[in-house]
N, CA, C and O of each residue as an XYZ file, in Angstrom:
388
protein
N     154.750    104.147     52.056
C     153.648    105.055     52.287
C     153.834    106.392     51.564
O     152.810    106.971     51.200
N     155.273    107.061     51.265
C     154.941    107.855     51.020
C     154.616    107.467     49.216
O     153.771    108.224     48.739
N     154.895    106.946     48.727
C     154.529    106.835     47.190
C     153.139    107.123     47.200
O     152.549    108.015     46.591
N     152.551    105.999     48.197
C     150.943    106.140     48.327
C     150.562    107.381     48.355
O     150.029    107.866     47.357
N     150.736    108.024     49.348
C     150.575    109.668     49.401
C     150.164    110.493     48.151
O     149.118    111.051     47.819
N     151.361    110.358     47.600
C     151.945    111.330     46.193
C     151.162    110.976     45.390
O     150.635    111.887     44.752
N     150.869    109.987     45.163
C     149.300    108.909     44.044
C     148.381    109.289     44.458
O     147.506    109.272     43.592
N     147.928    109.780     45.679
C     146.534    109.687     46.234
C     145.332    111.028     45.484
O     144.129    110.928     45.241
N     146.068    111.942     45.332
C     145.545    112.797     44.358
C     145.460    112.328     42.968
O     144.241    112.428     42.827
N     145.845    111.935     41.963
C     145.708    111.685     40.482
C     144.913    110.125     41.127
O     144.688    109.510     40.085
N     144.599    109.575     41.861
C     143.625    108.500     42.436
C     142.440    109.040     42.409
O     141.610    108.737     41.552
N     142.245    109.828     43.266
C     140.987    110.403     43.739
C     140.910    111.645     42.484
O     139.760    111.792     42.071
N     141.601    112.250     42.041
C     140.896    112.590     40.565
C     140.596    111.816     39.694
O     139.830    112.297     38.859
N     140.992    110.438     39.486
C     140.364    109.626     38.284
C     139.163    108.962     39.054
O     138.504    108.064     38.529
N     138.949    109.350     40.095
C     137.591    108.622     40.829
C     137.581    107.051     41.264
O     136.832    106.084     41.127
N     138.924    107.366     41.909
C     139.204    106.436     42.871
C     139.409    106.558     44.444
O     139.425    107.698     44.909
N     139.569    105.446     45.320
C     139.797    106.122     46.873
C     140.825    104.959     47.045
O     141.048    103.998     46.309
N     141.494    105.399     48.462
C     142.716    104.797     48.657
C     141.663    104.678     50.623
O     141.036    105.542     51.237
N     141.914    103.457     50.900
C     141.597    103.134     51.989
C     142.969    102.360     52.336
O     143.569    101.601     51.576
N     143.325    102.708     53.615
C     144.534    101.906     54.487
C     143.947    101.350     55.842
O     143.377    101.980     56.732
N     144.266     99.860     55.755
C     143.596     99.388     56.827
C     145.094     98.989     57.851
O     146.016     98.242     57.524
N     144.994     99.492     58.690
C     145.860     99.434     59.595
C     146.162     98.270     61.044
O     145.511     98.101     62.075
N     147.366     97.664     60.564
C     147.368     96.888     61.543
C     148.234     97.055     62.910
O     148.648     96.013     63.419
N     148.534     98.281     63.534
C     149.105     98.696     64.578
C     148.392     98.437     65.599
O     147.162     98.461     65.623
N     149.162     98.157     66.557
C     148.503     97.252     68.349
C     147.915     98.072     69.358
O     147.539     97.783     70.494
N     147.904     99.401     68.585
C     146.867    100.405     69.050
C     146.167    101.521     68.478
O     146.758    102.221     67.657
N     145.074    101.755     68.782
C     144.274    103.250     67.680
C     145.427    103.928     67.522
O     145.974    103.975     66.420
N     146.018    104.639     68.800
C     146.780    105.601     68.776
C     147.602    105.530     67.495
O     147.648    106.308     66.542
N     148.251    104.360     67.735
C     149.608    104.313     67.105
C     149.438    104.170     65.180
O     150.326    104.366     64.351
N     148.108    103.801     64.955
C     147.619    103.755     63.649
C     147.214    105.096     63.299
O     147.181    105.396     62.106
N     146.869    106.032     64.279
C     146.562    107.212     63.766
C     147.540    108.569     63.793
O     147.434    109.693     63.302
N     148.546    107.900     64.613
C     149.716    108.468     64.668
C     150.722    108.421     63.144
O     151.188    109.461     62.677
N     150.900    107.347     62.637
C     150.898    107.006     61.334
C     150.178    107.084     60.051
O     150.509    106.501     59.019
N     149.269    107.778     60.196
C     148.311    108.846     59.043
C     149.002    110.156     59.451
O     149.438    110.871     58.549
N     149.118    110.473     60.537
C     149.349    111.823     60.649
C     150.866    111.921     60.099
O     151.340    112.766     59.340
N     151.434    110.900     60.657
C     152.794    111.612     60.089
C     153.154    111.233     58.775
O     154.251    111.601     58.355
N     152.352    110.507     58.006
C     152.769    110.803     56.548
C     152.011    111.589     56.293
O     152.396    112.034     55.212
N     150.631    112.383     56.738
C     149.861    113.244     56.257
C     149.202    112.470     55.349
O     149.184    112.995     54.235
N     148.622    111.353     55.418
C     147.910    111.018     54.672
C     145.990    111.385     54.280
O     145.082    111.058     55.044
N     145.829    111.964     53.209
C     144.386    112.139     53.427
C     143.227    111.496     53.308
O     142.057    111.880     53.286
N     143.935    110.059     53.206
C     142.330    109.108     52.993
C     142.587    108.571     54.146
O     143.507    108.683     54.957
N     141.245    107.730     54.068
C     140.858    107.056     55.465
C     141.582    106.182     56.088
O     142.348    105.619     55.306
N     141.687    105.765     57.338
C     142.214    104.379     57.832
C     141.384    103.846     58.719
O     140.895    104.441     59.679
N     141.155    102.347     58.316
C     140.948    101.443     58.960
C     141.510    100.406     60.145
O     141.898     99.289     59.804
N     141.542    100.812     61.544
C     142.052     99.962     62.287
C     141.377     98.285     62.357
O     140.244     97.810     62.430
N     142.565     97.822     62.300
C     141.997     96.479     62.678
C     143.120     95.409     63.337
O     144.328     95.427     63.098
N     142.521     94.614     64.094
C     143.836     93.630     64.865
C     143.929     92.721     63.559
O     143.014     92.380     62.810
N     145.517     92.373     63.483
C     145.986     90.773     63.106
C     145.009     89.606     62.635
O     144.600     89.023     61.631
N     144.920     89.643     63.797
C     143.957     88.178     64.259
C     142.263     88.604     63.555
O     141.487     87.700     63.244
N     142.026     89.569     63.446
C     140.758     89.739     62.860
C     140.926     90.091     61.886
O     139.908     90.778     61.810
N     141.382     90.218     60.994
C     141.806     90.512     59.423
C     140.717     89.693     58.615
O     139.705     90.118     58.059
N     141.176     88.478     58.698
C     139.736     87.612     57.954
C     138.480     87.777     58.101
O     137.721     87.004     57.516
N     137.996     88.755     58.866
C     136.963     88.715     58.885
C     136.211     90.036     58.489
O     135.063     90.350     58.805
N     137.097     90.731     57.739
C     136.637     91.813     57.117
C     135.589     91.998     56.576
O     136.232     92.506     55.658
N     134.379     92.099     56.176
C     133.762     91.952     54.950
C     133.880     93.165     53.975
O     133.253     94.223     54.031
N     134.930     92.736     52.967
C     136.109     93.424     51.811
C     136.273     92.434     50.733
O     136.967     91.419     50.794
N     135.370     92.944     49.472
C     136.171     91.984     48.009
C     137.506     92.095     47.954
O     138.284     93.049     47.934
N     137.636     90.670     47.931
C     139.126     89.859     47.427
C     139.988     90.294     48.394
O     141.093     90.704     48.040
N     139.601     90.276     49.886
C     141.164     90.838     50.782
C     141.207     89.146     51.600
O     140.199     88.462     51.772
N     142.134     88.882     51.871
C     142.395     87.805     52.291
C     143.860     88.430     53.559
O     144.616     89.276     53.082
N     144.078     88.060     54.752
C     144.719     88.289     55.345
C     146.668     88.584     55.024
O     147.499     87.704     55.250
N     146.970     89.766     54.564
C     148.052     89.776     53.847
C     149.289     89.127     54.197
O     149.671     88.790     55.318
N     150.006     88.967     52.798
C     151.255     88.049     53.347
C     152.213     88.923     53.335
O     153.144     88.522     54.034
N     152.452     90.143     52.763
C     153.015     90.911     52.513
C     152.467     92.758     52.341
O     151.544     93.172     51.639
N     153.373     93.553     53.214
C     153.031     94.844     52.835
C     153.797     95.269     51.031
O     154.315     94.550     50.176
N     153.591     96.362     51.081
C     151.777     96.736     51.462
C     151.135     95.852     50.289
O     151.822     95.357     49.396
N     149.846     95.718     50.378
C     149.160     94.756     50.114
C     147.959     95.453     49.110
O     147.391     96.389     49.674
N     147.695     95.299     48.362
C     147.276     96.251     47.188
C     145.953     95.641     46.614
O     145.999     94.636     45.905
N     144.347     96.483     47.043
C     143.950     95.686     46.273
C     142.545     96.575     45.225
O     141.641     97.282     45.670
N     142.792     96.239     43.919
C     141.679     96.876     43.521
C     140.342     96.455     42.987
O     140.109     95.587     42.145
N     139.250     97.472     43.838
C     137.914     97.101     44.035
C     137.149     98.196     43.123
O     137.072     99.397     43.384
N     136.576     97.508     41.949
C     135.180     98.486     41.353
C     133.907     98.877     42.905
O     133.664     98.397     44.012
N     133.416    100.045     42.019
C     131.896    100.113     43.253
C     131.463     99.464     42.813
O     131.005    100.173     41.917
N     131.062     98.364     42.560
C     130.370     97.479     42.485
C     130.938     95.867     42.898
O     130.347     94.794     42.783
N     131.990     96.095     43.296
C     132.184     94.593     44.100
C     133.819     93.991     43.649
O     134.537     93.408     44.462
N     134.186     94.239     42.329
C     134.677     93.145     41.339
C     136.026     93.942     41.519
O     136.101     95.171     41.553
N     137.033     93.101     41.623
C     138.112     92.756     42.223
C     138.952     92.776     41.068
O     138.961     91.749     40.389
N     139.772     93.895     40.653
C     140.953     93.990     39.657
C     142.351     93.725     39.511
O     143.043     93.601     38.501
N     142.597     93.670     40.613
C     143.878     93.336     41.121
C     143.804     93.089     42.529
O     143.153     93.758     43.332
N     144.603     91.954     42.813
C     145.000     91.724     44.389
C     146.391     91.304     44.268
O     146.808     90.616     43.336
N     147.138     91.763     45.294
C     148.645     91.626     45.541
C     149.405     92.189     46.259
O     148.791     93.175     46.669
N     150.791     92.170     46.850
C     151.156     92.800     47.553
C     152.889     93.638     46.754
O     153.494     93.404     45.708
N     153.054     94.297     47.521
C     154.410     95.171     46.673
C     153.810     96.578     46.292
O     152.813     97.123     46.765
N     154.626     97.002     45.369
C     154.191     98.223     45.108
C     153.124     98.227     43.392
O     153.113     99.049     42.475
N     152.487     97.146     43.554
C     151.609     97.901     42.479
C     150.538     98.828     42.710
O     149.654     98.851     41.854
N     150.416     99.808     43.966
C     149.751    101.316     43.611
C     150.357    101.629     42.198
O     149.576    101.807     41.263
N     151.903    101.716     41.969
C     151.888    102.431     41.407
C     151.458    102.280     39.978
O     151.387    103.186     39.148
N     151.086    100.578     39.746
C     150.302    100.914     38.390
C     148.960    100.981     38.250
O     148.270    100.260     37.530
N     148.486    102.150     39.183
C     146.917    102.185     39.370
C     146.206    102.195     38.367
O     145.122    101.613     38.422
N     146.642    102.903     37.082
C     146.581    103.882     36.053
C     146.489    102.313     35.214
O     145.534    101.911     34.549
N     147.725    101.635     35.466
C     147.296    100.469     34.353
C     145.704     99.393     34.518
O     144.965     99.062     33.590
N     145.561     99.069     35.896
C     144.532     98.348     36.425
C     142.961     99.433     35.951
O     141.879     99.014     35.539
N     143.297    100.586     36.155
C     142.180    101.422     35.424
C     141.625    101.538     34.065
O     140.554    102.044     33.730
N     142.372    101.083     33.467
C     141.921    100.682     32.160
C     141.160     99.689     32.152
O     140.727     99.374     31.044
N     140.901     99.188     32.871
C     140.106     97.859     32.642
C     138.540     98.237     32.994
O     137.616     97.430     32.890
N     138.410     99.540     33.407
C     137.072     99.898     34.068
C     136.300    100.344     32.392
O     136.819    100.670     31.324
N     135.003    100.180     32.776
C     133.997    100.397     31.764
C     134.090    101.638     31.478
O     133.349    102.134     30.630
């Protein structure tokens, strides 16, 4: 998380957003975990068991944290995977029009 963090600015200046969907067994405890990395984008709570049913291009219930996935505004799905490819946001961005 914290890498995420440190990216989240040169993200959201190249006109991107970082959404974290959170799978902790309570609000609290998911929002307790934004706060203490200080994270400034959004989080999404959601149970386990309801993961699949997101409606989210290309997320499929992860097999692995963190779980990485990149979405144009318009739908289309650039990367999906898990590990640390945030950090080649910059490479997957090239691919945008």
């Amino acid at each position: 998380m914290p890498k995420v963090v440190a990216e989240y600015p040169a993200i959201k200046a190249a006109g991107g957003e970082v959404i974290l969907l959170c799978f902790d067994r309570t609000l609290e405890a998911g929002r307790k975990y934004l706060q203490n990395y200080k994270a400034g984008f959004p989080g999404i709570m959601c149970s386990f068991e309801d993961a699949d049913k997101l409606p989210l291009p290309g997320f499929a219930v992860p097999r692995g944290i963190p779980n990485v996935i990149f979405v144009t505004r318009d739908g289309k799905v650039l990367s999906n995977g898990h590990g640390f490819t945030l950090l080649d946001w910059s490479k997957v961005t090239t691919q945008l029009p």
